[in-house]
VOGU-3710 file (C-alpha; in Angstrom, 3 decimals, decimal comma):
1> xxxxxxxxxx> 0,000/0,000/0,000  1,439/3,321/-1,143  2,140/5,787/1,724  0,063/8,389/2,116  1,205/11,715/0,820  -0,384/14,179/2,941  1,604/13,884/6,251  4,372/16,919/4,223  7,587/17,975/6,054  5,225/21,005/6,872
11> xxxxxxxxxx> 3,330/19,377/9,799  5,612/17,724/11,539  6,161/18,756/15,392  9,529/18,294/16,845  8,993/16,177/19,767  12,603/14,548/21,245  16,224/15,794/20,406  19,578/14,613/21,612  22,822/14,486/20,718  25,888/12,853/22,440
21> xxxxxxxxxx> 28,802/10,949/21,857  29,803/7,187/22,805  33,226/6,695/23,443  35,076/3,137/24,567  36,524/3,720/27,895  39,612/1,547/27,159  41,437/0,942/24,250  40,972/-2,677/25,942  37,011/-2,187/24,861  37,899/-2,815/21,315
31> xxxxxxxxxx> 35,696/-0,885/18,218  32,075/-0,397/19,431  30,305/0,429/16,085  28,930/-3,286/16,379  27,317/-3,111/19,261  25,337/0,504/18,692  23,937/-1,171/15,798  22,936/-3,856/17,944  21,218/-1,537/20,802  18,968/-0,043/17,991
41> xxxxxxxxxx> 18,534/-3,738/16,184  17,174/-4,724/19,905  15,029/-1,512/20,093  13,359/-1,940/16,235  13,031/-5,682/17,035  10,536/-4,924/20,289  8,819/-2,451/17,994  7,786/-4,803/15,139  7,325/-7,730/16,985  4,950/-6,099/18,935
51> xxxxxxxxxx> 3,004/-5,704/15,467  3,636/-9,377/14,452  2,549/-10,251/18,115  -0,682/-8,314/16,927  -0,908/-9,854/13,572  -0,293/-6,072/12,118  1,646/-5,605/8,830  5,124/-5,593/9,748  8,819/-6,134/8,745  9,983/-8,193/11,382
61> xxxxxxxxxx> 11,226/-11,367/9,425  13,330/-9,069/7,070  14,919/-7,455/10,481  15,995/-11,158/11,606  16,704/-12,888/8,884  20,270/-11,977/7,674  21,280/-11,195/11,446  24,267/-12,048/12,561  26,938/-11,727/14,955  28,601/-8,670/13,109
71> xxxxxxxxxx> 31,495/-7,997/15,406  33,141/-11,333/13,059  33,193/-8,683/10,623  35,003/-5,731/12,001  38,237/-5,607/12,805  39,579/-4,814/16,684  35,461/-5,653/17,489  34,952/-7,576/20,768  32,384/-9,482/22,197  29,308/-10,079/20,602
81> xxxxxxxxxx> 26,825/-7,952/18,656  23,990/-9,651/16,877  21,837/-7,194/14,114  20,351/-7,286/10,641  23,519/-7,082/8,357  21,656/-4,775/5,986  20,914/-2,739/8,997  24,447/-2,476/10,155  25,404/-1,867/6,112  23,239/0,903/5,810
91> xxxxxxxxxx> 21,069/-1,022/3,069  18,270/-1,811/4,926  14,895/-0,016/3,004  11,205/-2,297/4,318  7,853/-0,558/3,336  4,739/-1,647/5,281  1,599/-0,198/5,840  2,032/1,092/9,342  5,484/1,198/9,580  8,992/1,496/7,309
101> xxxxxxxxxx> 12,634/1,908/7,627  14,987/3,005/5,448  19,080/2,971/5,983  22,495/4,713/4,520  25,943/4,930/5,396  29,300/6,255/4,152  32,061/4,097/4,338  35,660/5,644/3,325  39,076/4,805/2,503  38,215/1,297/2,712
111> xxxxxxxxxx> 36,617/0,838/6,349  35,033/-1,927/7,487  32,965/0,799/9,812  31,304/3,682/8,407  31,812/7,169/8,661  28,509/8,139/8,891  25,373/6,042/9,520  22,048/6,830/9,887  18,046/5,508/9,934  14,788/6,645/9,518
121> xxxxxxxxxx> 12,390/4,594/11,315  8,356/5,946/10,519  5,536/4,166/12,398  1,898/4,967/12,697  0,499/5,915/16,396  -1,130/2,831/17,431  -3,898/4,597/19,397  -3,931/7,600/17,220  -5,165/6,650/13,587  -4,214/10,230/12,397
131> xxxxxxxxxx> -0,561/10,346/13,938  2,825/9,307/12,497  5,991/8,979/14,369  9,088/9,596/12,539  12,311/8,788/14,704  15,820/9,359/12,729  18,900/8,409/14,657  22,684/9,270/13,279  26,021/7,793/13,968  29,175/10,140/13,212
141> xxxxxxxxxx> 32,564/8,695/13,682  34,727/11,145/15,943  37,993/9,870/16,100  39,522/7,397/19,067  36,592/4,876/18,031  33,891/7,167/19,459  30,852/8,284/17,613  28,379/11,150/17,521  24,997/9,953/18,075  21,858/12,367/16,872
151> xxxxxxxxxx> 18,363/11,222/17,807  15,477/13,261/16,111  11,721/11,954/16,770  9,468/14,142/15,213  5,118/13,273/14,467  2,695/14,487/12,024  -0,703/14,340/11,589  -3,225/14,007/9,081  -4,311/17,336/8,152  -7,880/15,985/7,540
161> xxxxxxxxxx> -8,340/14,777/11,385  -10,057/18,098/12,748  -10,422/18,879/16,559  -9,892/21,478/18,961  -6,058/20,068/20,374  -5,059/17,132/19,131  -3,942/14,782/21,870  -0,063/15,931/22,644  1,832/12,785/24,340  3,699/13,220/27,332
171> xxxxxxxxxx> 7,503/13,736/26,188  10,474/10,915/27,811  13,498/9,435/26,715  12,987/6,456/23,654  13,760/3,334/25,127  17,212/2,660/22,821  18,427/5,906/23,658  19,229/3,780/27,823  20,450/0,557/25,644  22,862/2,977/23,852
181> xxxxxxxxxx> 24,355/5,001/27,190  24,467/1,172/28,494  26,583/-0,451/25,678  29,014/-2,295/28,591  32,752/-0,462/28,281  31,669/2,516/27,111  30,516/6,344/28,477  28,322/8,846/27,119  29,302/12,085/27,448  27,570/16,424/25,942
191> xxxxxxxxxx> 30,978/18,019/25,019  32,910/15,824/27,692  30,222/15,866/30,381  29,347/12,471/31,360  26,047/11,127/31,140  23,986/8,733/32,800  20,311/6,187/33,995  21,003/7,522/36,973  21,042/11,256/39,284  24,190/12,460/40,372
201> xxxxxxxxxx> 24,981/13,176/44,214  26,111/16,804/44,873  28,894/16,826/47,540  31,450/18,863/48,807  34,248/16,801/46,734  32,663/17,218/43,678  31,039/20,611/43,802  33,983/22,946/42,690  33,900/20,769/39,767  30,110/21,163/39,300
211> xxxxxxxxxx> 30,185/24,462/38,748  33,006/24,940/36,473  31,175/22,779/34,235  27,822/24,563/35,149  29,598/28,127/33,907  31,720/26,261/31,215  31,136/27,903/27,694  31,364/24,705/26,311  28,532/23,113/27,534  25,602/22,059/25,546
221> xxxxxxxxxx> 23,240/19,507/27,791  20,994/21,301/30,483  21,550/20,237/34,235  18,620/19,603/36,847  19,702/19,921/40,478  16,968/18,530/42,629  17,151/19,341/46,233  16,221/17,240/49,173  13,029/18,665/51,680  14,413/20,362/54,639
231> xxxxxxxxxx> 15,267/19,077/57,440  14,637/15,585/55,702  17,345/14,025/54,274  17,045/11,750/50,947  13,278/13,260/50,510  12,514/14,924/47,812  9,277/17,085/46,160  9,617/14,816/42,870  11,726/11,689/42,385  14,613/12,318/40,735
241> xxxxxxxxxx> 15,579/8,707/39,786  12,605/8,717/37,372  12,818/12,319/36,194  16,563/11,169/35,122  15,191/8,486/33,290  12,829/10,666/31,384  15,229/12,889/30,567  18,279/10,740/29,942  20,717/11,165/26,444  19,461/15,054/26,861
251> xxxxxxxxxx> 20,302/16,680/30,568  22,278/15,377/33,723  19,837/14,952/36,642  22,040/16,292/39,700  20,366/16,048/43,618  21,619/17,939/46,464  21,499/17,254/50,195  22,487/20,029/52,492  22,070/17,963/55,756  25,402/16,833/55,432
261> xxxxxxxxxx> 27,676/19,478/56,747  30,609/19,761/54,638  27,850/19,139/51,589  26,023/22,055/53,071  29,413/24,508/53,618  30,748/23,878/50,016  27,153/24,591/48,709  26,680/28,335/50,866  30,791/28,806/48,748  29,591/28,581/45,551
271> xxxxxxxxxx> 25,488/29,774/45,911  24,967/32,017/49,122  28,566/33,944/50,252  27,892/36,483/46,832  25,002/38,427/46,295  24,822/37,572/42,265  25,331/33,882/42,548  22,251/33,482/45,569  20,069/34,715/42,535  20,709/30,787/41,090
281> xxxxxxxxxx> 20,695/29,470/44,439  18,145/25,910/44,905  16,223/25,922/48,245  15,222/22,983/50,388  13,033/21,170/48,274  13,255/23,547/45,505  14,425/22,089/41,727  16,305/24,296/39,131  16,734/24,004/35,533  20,001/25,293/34,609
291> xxxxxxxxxx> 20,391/25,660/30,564  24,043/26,371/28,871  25,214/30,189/29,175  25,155/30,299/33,230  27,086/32,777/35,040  26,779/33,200/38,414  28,533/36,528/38,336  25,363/38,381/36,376  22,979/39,441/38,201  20,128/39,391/35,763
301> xxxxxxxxxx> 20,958/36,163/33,976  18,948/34,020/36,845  15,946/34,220/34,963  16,608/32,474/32,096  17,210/29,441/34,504  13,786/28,068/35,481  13,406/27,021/38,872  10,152/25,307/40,493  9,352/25,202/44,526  8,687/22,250/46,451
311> xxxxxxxxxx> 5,005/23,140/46,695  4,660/23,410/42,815  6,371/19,933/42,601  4,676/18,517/44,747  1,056/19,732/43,473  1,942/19,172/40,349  1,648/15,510/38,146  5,439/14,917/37,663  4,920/13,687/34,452  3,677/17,356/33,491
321> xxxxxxxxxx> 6,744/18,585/34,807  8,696/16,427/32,888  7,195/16,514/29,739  7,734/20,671/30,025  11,464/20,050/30,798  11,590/17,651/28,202  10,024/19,950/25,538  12,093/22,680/26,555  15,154/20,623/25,829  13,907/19,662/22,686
331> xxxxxxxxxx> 13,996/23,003/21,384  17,797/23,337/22,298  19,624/22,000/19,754  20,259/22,820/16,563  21,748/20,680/13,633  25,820/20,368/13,582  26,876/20,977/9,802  28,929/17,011/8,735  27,232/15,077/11,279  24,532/12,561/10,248
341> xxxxxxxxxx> 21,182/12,354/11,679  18,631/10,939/9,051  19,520/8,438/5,972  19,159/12,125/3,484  21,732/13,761/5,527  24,205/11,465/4,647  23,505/11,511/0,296  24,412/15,697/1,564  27,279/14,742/3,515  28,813/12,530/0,691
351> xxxxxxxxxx> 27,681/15,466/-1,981  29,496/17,877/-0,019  32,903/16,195/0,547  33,047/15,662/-3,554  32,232/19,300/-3,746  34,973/19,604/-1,732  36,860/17,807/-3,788  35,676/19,639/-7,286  36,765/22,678/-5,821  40,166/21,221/-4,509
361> xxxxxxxxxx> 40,108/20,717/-8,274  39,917/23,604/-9,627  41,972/25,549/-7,470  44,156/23,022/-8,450  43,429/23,984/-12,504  43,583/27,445/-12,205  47,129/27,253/-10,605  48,178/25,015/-13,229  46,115/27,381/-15,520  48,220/30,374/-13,940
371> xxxxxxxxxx> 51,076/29,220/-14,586  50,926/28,381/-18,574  52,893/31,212/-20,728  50,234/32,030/-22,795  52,496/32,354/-26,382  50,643/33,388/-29,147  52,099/30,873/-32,235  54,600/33,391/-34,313  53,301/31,850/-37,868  55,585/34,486/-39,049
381> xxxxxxxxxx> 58,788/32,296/-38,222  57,646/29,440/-40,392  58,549/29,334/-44,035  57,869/25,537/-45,256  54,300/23,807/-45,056  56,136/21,008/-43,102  56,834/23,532/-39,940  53,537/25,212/-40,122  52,233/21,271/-39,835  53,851/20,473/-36,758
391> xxxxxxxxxx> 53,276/23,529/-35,375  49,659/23,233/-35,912  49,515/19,500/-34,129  51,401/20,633/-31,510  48,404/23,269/-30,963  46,090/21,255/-31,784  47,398/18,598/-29,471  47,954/20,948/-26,401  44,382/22,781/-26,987  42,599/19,430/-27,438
401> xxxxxxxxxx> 44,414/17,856/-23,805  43,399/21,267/-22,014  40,014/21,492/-23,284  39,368/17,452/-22,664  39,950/18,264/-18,706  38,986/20,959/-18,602  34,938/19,874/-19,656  35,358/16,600/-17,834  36,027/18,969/-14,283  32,776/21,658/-15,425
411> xxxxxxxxxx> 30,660/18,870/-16,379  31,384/16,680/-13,383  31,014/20,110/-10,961  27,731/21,415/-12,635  26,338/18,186/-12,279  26,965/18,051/-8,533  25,726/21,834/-8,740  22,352/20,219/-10,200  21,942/17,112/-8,002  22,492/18,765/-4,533
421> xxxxxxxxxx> 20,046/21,706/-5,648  17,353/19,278/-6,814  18,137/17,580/-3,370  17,729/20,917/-1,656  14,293/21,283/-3,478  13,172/18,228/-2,079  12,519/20,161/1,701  12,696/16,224/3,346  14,342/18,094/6,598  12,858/21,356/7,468
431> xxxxxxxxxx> 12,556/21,439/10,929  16,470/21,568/10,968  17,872/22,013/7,806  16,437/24,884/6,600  18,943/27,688/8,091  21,960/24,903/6,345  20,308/24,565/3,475  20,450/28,770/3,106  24,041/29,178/4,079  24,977/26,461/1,677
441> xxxxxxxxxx> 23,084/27,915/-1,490  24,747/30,903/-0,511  27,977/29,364/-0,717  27,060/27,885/-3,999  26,041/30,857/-5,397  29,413/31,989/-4,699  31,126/29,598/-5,904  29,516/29,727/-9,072  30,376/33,232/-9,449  33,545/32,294/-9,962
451> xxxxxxxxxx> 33,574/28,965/-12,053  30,758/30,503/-13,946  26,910/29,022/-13,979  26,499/25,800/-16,263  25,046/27,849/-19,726  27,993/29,899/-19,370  30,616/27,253/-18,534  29,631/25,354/-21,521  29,658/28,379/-24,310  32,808/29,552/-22,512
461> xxxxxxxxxx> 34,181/26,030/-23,205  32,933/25,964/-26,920  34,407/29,213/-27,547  37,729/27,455/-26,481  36,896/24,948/-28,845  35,773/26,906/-31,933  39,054/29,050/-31,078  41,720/25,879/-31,243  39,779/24,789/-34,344  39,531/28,912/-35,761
471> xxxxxxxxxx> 43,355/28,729/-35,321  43,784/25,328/-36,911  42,031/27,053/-39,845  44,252/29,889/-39,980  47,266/27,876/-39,992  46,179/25,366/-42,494  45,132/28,690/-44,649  48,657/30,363/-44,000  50,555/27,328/-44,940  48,802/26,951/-48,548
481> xxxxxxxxxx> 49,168/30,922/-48,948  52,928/30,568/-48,459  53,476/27,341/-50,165  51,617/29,288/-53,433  53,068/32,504/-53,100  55,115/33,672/-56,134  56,311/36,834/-54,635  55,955/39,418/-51,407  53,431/41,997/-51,907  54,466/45,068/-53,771
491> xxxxxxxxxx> 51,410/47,339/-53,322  48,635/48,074/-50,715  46,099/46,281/-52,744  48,421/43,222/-52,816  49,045/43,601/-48,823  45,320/44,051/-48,578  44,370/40,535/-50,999  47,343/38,723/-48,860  45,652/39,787/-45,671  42,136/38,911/-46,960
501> xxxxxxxxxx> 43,406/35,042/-47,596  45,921/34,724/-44,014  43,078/36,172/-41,802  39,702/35,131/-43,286  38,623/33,724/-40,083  38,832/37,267/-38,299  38,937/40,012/-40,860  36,326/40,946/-43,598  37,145/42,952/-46,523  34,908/45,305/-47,848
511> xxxxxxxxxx> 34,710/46,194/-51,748  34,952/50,154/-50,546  38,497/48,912/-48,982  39,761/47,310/-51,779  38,716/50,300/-54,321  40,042/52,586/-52,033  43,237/50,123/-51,608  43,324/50,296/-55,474  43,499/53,707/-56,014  46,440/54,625/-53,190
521> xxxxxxxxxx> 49,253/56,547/-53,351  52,087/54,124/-54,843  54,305/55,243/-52,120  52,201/53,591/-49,359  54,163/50,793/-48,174  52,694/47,478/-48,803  54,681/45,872/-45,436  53,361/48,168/-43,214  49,791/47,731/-44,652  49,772/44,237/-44,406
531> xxxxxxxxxx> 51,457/44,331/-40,945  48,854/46,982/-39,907  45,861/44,180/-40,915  47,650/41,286/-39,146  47,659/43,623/-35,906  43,736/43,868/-36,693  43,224/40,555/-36,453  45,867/38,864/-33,995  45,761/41,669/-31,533  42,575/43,517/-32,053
541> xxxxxxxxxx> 40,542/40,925/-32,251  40,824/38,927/-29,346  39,631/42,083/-27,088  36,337/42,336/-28,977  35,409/38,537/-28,934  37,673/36,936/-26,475  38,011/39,354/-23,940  34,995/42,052/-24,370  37,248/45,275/-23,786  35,969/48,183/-23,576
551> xxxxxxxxxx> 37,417/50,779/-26,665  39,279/52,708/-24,083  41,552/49,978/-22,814  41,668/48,582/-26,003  43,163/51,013/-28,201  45,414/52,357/-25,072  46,655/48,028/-25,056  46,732/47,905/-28,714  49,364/51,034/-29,203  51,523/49,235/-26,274
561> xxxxxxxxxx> 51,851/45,803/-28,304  51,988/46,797/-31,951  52,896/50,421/-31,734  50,475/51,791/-33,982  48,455/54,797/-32,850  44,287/53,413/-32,856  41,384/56,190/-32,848  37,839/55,120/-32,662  36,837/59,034/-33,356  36,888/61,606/-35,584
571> xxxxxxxxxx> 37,441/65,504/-34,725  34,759/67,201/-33,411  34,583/69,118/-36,285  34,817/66,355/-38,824  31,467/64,874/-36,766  29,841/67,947/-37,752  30,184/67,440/-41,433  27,339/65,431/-42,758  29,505/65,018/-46,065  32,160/64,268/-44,238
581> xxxxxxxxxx> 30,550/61,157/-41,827  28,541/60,070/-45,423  32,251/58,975/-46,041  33,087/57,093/-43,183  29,842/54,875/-43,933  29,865/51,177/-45,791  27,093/49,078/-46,456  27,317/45,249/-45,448  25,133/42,788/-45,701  22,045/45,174/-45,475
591> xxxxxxxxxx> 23,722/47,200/-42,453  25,229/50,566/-42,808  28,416/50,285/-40,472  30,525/52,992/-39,072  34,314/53,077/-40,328  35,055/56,149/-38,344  37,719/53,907/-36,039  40,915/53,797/-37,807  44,610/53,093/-37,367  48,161/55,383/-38,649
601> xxxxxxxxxx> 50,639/54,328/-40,799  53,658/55,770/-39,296  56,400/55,341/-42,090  56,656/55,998/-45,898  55,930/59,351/-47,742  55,188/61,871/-45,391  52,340/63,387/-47,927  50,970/60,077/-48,149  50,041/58,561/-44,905  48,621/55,713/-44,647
611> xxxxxxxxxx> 44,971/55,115/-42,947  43,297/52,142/-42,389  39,337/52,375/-41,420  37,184/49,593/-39,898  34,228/48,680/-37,141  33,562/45,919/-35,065  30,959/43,766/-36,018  29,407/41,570/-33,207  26,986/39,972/-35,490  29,573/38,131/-37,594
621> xxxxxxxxxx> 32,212/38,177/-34,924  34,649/40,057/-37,627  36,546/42,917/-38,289  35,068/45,124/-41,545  37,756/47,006/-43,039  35,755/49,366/-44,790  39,251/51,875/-46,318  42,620/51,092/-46,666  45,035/53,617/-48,300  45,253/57,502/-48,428
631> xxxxxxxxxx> 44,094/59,718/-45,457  40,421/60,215/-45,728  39,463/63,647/-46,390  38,789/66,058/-43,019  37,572/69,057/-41,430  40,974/70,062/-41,152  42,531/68,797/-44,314  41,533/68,049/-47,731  41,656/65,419/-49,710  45,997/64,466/-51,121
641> xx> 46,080/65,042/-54,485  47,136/61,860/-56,830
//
């Protein structure tokens, strides 16, 4: 029977949270991974074969029939530990109609214990047809073969079950949370606080040390401190030996009896002998909740520490006062970012180390990136088709490796991009996740900022492509103009047909620029206009469709590497000149361009300079050389004679 899809992440109510680490006391205690699993194989056991007991759907017989005695199967594991070997694998996924479980764990480097481990465990309430229970418990491993333990139990109801306040269960401990702080050689501890079934006696050898771990900063787990009735030693208002069972895995349960002198004189040290610290003080028969952030020295912080008098406990149904304490804790914690608390925390977890990884990456490509000398190929140096051939495979060989990797890493980093998003869209984990989930997209986001997002990465990547093959072009172009030249040109019209053929790929030539080329002064040297045209297209180019400069920078750039002056303007005065701007207009391919931007000729005849007029055209990703020859007429000049 297909779940129903109407109990959404929306309506769940956190209802138990605690988080604590297990830790072998001796190195003598061997690994203990086998025996956690086995605590919650014992606990899920109870739980579904209560329902078989009941003859209620149920996965019971999958839960027992591969266990084993999985401490055979880990190394430096003692003793034995009998669970589901699926379970202990993290491949354990049942579907019934009242209840499922479903399993996942990172192992890595090889480990016969994972890293992280987690379940999700969803029943129905079996007095409560609209109510779910969804417990998730976590398993981190933290180094010196202890492990982080997260429980989460969370229910939801069925938004079509109407009523004034639904029925609210009183809150306790789950029953695996005492099998796990009783896992024999091992201690629980909050941030190095132990933890225990059991209260903790108060005395005047232990005190000092009470309250440096009651101010500690480091302390996450809320204490209780219980104190006896006066005048009646070992009574109390509310029995803490069941209170500390109720709240077990999530606060210590501390009980203090000031009959006992020296108990009494280290107590009135630390609570009574300063005005401030009396604020926090716990009467006869009095019981005070102290949370993390206590410092005895301020005198308003008191009230954040909730304290309840012995007539209010002992009015009261304990298991009211409990189940407020409980709540109360509850709402303490907050998710630790790389710990694993639910099967879908650990799919992030594993997502986030290879992002950590992709980006190890590509710092690691941009440093080797960094350091390439970036050499433009001098086709100039090459005289015989059989150079220009290996210098082309060599390009083509180098381009083709970077490119290769260089798609592999972008492909394999968007990807991860697109699966942890879709993840994120998902919402499986808002009552915790939500605030992680932000900060991470926000860290996505800025990551790709700089790597680029996927649209981009791919065109940017195709440019690099289309320019190792544009190049490939050029040279194959270059080679068969040099192998079937007869002679170096001897005119601008020549320089201008040679430049036409070498630099097809960047530079179009417009009928207006060879007519004008045609007619120029004979003195106009042919080298300079063909060297002038190369510039155009191996160092102008590349700023208008590689780079995208701006015309500023790129005329200031283009004088520094070829030498030639660039303007992009005429005078003012030649702007006002309708005649005048009539002549620095073409017609292409149904467009009327601009020539206006020209380079100087700075050698030959002085009374015939040479000009060179063109405009960038984004459309076909070319330069137009609309004139090439004699100075174009002016405000300030006319026309040069021929």
């Amino acid at each position: 029977m297909e779940k129903p899809t109407r109990y959404a992440t929306e309506n769940k109510t956190l209802f138990y949270r605690s988080r604590f680490t297990i830790a072998p006391k001796s190195k003598e205690v061997g690994e203990i991974w086998p025996h956690i699993v086995a605590a919650i194989q014992e606990w899920l056991e109870e739980k579904e074969g209560d329902r078989e007991d009941k003859e209620l759907p149920n996965f019971y017989t999958e839960l027992t029939d591969d266990a084993a005695n999985i401490s055979e199967s880990v190394a430096g594991a003692k003793g034995s530990a009998y669970a589901s070997r699926r379970l202990a694998n993290g491949t354990l996924e049942c579907n019934e109609e009242d209840s499922s479980v479903k399993t996942n764990a990172l192992y890595q480097n090889g480990s016969d214990t994972p890293s992280y481990w987690a379940i999700e465990y969803i029943e129905n309430d079996k007095d409560h047809w609209y109510r779910r229970w969804f417990t998730n418990i976590g398993a981190t491993a933290a180094g010196n073969g202890s492990y982080i333990i997260n429980v989460r139990i969370a229910i939801a109801d069925d938004p079509t079950f109407i009523c004034d306040r639904p029925y609210i269960p009183s809150r306790n401990t789950p029953r695996f949370i005492g099998k796990l702080l009783d896992i024999k050689g091992c201690v629980a501890s909050s941030n190095g606080i132990a933890l225990a079934n059991e209260p903790q006696a108060l005395t005047s050898s232990n005190m000092k040390a009470f309250i440096q771990d009651l101010e500690s900063d480091e302390r996450t787990i809320p204490f209780i401190v219980i104190a006896a009735l006066r005048n009646l030693s070992g009574k109390y208002a509310i029995d803490p030996g069941i209170l500390a069972k109720k709240v077990r895995g999530s606060a210590v349960v501390y009980t203090l009896d000031c009959s006992a002198v020296k108990t009494w004189l280290a107590y009135q040290s630390m609570f009574l002998d300063t005005e401030t610290a009396r604020d926090y003080r716990i009467n006869p028969g009095f019981m005070r909740v102290f949370f993390p952030g206590v410092d005895l020295s301020d005198p308003e912080g008191s009230q954040r520490h909730r304290f309840y008098t012995g007539e209010m406990l002992m009015t009261s149904n304990p298991g009211h006062i409990s189940n407020d304490v409980c709540g109360a804790f509850t709402r303490l914690y907050r998710r630790v970012q790389g710990e694993a608390i639910d099967p879908a925390s650990i799919t992030l977890i594993e997502s986030q180390l290879k992002r950590k990884q992709l980006e190890q990456k590509l710092q690691e490509l941009r440093s080797a990136r960094a350091q390439e000398q970036q050499v433009e190929p001098n086709y100039q140096g090459l005289h015989t088709e059989e150079e220009l051939k290996r210098a082309l495979e060599q390009l083509k060989a180098h381009e083709a490796a970077k490119l290769a990797e260089t798609t592999e890493f972008y492909e394999s980093l968007i990807a991860e991009y697109d699966a942890e998003a879709k993840r994120h869209d998902q919402g499986d984990d808002v009552l915790e996740l939500q605030i992680a989930i932000e900060e991470l997209n926000i860290e996505i986001k800025q990551l790709q900022k700089t790597v680029g997002a996927k649209d981009h990465t791919i065109q940017t990547l195709n440019q690099l492509n289309e320019t190792a093959e544009a190049q490939a072009r050029q040279a194959e172009a270059q080679a068969i103009i040099i192998r079937e030249m007869q002679g170096f040109p001897k005119t601008c019209a020549e320089a201008l047909e040679l430049a036409e053929q070498a630099f097809e790929d960047r530079l179009i030539i417009a009928s207006e620029a060879k007519d004008s080329a045609a007619k120029a002064n004979r003195s106009i040297s042919s080298d300079e206009t063909f060297d002038i045209l190369r510039t155009l297209a191996m160092n102008l180019w590349p700023k208008y469709f590689e780079q995208d400069e701006a015309d500023g920078t790129a005329g200031t750039e283009f004088r520094s590497e070829t030498g030639y002056d660039l303007t992009f303007h005429e005078s003012a005065q030649t702007n006002k000149d309708p005649r005048l701007l009539k002549q620095r207009e073409i017609s292409y391919d149904g467009r009327t361009l601009n020539i206006a931007p020209h380079v100087k000729g700075k050698s030959g005849n002085r009374n015939a300079p040479l000009r060179i007029h063109f405009a960038i055209d984004r459309p076909t990703r070319k330069i137009i050389i609309g004139h090439c020859g004699d100075h174009m007429e002016t405000a300030g000049t006319r026309k040069v004679a021929r």
